[in-house]
C-alpha positions in Angstrom: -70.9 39.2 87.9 -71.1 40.6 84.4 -68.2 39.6 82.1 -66.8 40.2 79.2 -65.4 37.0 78.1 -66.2 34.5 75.4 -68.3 31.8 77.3 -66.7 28.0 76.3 -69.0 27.2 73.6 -68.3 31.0 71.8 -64.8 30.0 72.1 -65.5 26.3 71.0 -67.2 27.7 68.7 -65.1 30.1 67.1 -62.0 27.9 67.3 -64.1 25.3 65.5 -64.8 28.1 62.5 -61.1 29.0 62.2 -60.1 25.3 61.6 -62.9 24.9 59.1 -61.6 28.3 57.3 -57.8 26.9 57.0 -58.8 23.3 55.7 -61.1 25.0 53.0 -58.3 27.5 52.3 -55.6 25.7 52.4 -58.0 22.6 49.7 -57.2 24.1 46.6 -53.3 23.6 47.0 -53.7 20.0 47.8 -56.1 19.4 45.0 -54.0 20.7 42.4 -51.1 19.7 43.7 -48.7 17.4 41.9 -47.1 14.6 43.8 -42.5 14.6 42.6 -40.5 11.5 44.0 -37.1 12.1 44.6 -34.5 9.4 43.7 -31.9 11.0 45.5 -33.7 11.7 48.6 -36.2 9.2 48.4 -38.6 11.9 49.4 -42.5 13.0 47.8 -42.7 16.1 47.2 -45.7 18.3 47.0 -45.2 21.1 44.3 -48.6 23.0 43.0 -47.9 23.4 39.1 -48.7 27.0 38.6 -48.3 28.6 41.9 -50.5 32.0 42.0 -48.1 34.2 44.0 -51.0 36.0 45.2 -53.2 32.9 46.2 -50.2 31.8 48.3 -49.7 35.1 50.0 -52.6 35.6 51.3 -53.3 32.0 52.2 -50.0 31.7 54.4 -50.9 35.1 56.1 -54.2 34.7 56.5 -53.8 31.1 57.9 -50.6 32.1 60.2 -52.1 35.4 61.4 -55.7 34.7 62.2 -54.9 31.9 64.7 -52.2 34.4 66.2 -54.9 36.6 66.5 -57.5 34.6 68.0 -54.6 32.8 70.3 -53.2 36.1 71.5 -56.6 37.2 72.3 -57.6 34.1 74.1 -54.4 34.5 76.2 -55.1 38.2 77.1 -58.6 36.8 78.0 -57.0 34.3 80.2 -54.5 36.3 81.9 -57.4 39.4 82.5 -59.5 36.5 84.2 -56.6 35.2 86.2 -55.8 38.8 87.1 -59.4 39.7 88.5 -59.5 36.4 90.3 -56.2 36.6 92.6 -57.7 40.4 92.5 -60.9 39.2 94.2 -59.1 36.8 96.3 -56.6 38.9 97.9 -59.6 41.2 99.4 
């Protein structure tokens, strides 16, 4: 019956995109990043040396919220088909 779902390789696929779009984003802050040791903590730190306010913005928004997105949207998915099912079988 018709359907207005993502099929499992849409949504394989699409999961697969979001993954690649945060590794390449995220990239430039672990390329020009510069490694600190601690003495005190005996900790590494990972400190980029001149942090563009900007860059960082929009990489922790657009990396937090477009999984949220695509999560929240696979959930309503999920419950709609859950819904329609016990729907169906209850007639």
């Amino acid at each position: 019956m018709g359907g207005s779902g993502f099929k499992t390789r849409q949504a394989a696929a699409i999961v697969v995109c979001v993954w690649i779009y945060n590794v390449l984003y995220t990239v430039p802050l672990a390329v020009w990043a510069e490694l600190k040791f601690s003495k005190k903590r005996g900790v590494i730190r990972c400190r980029s040396g001149d942090e563009d306010v900007n860059y960082l913005l929009a990489s922790r928004i657009v990396n937090f919220f477009v999984p949220l997105a695509i999560t929240w949207a696979s959930y309503i998915g999920i419950i709609y088909k859950l819904k329609t099912s016990i729907n169906k079988a209850n007639l």
